[in-house]
N, C-alpha and C positions, 0 to 999 in steps of 0.2 A: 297508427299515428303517423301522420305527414314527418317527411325529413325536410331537412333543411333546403335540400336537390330539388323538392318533389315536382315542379314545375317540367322538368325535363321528363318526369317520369310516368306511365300510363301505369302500373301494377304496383304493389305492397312489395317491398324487400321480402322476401321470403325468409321466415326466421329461424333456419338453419344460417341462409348466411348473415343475417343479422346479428346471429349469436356469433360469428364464425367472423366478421366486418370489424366486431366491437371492440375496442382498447380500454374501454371504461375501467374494468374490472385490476389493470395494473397503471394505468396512466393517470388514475386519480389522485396520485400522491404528486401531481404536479400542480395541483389547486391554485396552490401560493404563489407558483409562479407564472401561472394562466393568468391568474386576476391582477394579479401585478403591472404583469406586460400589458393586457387589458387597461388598465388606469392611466399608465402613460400612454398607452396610443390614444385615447378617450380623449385623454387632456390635450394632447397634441392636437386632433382634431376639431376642436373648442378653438385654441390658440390660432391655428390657421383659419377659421370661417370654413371650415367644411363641414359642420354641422355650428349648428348655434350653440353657444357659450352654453346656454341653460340648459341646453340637452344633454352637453359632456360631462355641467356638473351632476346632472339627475343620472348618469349612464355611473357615475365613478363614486356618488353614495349609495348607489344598488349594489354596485360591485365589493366596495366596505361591509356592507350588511350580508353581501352572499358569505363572503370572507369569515366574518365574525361568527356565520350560523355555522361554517362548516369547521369551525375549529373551536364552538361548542359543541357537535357532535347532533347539530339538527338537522342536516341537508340528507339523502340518499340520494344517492344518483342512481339513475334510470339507463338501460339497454339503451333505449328505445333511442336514445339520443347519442350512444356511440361512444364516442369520446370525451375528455376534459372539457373541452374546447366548445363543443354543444350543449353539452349539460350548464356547463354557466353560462352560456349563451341563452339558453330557452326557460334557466331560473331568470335571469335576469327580464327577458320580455314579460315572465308573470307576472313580475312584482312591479315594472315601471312601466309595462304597456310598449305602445310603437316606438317611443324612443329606443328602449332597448335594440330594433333593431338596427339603428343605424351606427352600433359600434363596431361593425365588422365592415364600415366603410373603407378602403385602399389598405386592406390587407386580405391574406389566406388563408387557410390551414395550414398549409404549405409553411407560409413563416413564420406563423404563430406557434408551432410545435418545435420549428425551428429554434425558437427566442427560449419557449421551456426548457429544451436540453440543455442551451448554453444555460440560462440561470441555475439550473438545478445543480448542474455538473460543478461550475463554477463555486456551487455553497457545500457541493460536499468534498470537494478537493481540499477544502479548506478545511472540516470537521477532519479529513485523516488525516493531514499534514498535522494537525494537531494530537492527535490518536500516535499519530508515527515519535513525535517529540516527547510526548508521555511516557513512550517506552525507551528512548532513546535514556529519558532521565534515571528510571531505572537501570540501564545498563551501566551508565557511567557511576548513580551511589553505590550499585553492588562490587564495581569495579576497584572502585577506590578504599571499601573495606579490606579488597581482598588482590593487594600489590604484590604481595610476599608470597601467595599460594601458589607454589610451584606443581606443576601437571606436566604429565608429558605432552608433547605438540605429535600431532600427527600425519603421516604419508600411505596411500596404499591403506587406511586404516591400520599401520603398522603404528609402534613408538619409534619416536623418529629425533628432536630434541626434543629439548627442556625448555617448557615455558610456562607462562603464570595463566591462570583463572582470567586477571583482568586483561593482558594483551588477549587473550582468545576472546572476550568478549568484546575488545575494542574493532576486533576485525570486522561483526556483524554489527557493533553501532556504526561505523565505518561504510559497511552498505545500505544502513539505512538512513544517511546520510544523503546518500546518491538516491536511494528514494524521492527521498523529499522534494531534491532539485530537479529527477527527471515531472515532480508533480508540478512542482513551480513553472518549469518551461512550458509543460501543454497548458498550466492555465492560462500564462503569458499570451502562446500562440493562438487561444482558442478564445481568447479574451474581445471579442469581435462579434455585435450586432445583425444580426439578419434581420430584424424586424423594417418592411421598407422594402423587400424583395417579391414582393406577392405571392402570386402560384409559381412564379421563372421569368417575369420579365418587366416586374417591378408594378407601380398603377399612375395612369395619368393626372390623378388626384396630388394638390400642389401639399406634400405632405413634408414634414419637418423628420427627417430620421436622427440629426444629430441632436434633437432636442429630447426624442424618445430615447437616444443613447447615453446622457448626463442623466435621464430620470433614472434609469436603471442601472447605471454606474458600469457602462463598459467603456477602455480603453479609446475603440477602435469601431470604425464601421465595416462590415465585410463590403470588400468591393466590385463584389460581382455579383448580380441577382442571381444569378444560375447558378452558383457556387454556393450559395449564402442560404439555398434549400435545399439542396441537392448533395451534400456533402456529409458524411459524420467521421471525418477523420480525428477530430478529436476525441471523440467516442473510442477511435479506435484505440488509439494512443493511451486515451486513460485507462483502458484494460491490461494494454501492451505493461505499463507502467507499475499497475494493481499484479498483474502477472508476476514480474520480475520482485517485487513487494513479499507477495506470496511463495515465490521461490524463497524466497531471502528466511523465512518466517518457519517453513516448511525443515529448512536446513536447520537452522537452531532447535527443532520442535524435534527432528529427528537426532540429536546430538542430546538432548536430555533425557528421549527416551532412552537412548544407551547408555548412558549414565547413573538413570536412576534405577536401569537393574543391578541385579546381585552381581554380576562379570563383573563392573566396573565400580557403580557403589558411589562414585561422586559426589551427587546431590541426593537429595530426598524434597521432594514435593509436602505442600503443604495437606494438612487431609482434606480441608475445604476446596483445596483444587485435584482430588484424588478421590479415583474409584474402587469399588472392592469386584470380587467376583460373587457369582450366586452359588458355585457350588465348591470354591479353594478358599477357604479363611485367613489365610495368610495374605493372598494374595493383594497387592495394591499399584493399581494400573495408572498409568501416563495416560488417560483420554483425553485430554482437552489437548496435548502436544495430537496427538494419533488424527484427532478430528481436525487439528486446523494443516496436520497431514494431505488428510483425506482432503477437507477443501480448499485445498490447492487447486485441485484440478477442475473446482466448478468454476473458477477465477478463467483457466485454461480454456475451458469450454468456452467461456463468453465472448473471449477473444477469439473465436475460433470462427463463430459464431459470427459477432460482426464483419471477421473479414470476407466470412464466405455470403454473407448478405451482398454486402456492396461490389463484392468484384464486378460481375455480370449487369451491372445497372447501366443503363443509358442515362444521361440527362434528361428530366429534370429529377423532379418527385415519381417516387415510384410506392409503391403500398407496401414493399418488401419493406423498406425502412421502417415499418412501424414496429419490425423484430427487434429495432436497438432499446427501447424501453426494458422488456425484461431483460437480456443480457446483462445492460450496464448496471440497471436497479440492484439486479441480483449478485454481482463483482461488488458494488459498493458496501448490500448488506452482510456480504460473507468477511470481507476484508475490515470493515471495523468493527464484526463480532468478534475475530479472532483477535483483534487488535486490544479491545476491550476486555478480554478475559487471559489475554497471555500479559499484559503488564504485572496484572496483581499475581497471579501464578508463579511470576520470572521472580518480584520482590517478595514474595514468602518464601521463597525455594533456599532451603540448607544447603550449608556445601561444608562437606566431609573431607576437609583440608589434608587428611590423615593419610587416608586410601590414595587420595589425588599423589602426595610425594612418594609413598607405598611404591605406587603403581611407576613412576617416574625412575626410582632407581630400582627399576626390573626394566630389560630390554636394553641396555647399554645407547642409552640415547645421549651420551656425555662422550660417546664417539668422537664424533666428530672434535668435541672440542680437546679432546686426548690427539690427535692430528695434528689440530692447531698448535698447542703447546712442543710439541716435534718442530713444526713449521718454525716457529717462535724460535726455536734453538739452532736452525740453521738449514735443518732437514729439507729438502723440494716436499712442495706437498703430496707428489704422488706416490714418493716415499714415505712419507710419513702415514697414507692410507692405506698401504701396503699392510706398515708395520701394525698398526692400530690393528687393519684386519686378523692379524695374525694373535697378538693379544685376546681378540673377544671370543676366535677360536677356543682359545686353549683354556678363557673363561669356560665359554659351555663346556666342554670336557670335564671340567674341573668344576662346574656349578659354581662359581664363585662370580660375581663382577669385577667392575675396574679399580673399582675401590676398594674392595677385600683384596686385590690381592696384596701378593708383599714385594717389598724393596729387590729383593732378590728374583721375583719373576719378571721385574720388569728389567734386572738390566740384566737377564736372559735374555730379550730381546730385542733390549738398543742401551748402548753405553751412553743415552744422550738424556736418560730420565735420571732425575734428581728426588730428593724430599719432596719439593715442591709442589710436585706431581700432585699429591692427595688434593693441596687447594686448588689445583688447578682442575680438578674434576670433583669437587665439590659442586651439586645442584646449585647452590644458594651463588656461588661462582660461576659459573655458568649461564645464569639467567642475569646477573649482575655486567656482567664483561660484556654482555649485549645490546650494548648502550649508544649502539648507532640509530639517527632517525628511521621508527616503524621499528624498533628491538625490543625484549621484553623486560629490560632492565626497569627497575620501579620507578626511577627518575624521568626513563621518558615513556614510559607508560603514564606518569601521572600530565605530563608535557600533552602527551595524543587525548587524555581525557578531560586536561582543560579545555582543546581546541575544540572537540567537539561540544560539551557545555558552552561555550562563547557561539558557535555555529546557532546551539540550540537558542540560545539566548536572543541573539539578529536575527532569528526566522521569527520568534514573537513577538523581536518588536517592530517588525515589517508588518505582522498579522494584526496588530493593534490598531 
């Protein structure tokens, strides 16, 4: 079967590399935004007298009707034709004949693939910034049940102070915060037109690009042909972005698998988001935290991936570029799977309020604020960590903590402790007195958990 080329060509593509050429088989799920950008260049073409009106309307109800077959489920796309780009290109000359082919007048492949990645990219930014805000709401209603749930905070994975369930949760709604905006900035920046750049140096054809730019709804025209196909930095960025995403995601997913074992005990998953084994009955496993673990690092790879494409490239278009399809396709389908199955996960998930204080006053993580109340009375503080030290000593020794012990062990070892001491090392005190901005006192924890509800709130109704 003739290509598209074939005029240059004396011999058949040889169909090892035909098969080895073709993008069809992953770049077909840019359909929508082929024919899209197709329609308004069409129409543009019409508008300006570079084809006659009647051609561009007959070019962009072919293109309607490819549209509608292929999202009933009646088109196959053909090898034989390569990519997106040809395949509704050579559907289209079937069904309306010669017009069909003059819709590939003053444009490329070059920035027609160009136009796809921005549109595509640009609509799924959007599906996980939405994805991201779904969990985000989850994070702040499970947060707000659970103001009082005292846990210990941690260092070194040691017990380190005293803090609540919802400040620890408000930390990674807090990153995924920064998510969102690192998402909003590259769509801002990437929010910019190529269509109108041809193969690299634009076409003599008196073509209308800020009219195909209002049809398609981009901010911005790119301002350089050479740049405007030749470039996937925004590609890169939304992986870089998906990456840091997936870190974010990765870390909480590894924080509940420690928790919902027997050591810690914490939470308990729901059974619908939980696994058994095939040969321990007892057993009941964190997979879906373990798996979105695990693909983290396909996230990682993609990025790794696009950079190591584009380093080495000359200007303009080069054929290596056609590696950014899977990469990013595959970052976006990993990142809103896990996104998708870790909300309901997070909002079924128990939490074992009991174990969490349990576990808070073992480790003397009221240290520090045993210091404080020294410091409070007069003491330098690096006397007062002196003295503390010597106290949790004489705990271990004695198996006891700071709170068992008695009146009489402490002014053993400072004439400067009082009664008051007990409240002042009291967990429920301790997390209370922490009532500086970013503390875990319940008053401004519910303060950090309005803000971000109001956060979430302005991102949808900017997205509206």
């Amino acid at each position: 079967m003739a290509k598209l080329w074939a005029g240059r060509f004396q011999k058949e593509t040889d169909l090892v590399v035909n098969d080895f050429n073709s993008s069809i088989l992953f770049d077909c799920r840019l359909y929508k935004e082929d024919i899209t950008g197709s329609i308004a260049h069409a129409t543009m073409l019409g508008r300006q007298g570079i084809i006659e009106e009647h051609e561009a309307e007959k070019i962009v109800e072919g293109l309607k009707g490819i549209l509608k077959d292929i999202e009933d489920g009646k088109v196959e796309f053909s090898l034989d034709y390569e990519d997106i780009h040809m395949n509704v290109e050579q559907l289209l000359t079937e069904r309306i004949g010669d017009t069909g082919k003059r819709l590939h007048t003053g444009r490329s492949r070059n920035d027609q693939v160009a136009l796809d990645m921005r549109l595509y990219v640009k609509k799924e930014i959007k599906e996980i910034i939405k994805l991201i805000l779904g969990f985000m709401k989850a994070l702040t209603a499970k947060s707000r049940e659970n103001l009082d749930a005292v846990m210990p905070g941690y260092t070194h994975l040691q017990r380190a102070q005293p803090t609540t369930f919802a400040h620890y949760m408000m930390a990674y709604a807090n990153m995924l915060k920064r998510d969102v905006s690192r998402l909003q900035d590259c769509y801002e920046r990437m929010d910019e037109m190529p269509l109108g750049s041809g193969a690299l140096a634009s076409t003599t054809y008196p073509i209308d690009r800020d009219f195909v730019r209002e049809q398609l709804g981009f901010a911005r025209l790119t301002d350089n042909s050479l740049d405007g196909v030749s470039d996937r930095d925004y590609c890169v960025e939304l992986l870089s972005a998906l990456s840091i995403l997936m870190m974010h995601l990765s870390r909480l997913s590894e924080e509940i698998i420690s928790w919902c074992s027997w050591e810690f005990k914490f939470v308990e998953l729901d059974d619908a988001y939980s696994t058994g084994s095939s040969i321990m009955p007892q057993k009941k496993n964190p997979d879906v935290c373990e798996l979105i673990r695990g693909k983290t690092g396909r996230v990682y790879g993609a990025l790794t991936t696009m950079l190591t494409v584009l380093k080495g490239l000359p200007l303009a278009y080069n054929k290596d570029m056609q590696e950014d399809k899977e990469a990013v396709f595959g970052a976006i389908d990993t990142v809103k799977q896990c996104l998708e199955v870790f909300t309901p996960m997070f909002s079924t998930m128990t939490l074992r309020r009991d174990n969490m204080r349990k576990a808070a006053s073992r480790g003397f993580i009221n240290a520090t604020d045993c210091a404080d109340y020294l410091t409070k009375k007069g003491v330098p503080f690096r006397d007062a960590y002196k003295t503390v030290g010597r106290l949790v000593n004489q705990c271990i020794k004695a198996d006891e903590t700071l709170e068992t012990m008695t009146m009489r062990d402490f002014a053993a070892i400072s004439n400067k402790f009082g009664d008051d001491v007990y409240d002042a090392l009291d967990l429920r005190t301790c997390v209370a007195e922490r009532k500086v901005i970013g503390g875990p006192a319940p008053q401004e924890v519910t303060r950090q958990i309005d803000k971000i509800d109001k956060f979430i709130a302005e991102v949808e109704d900017d997205e509206a």
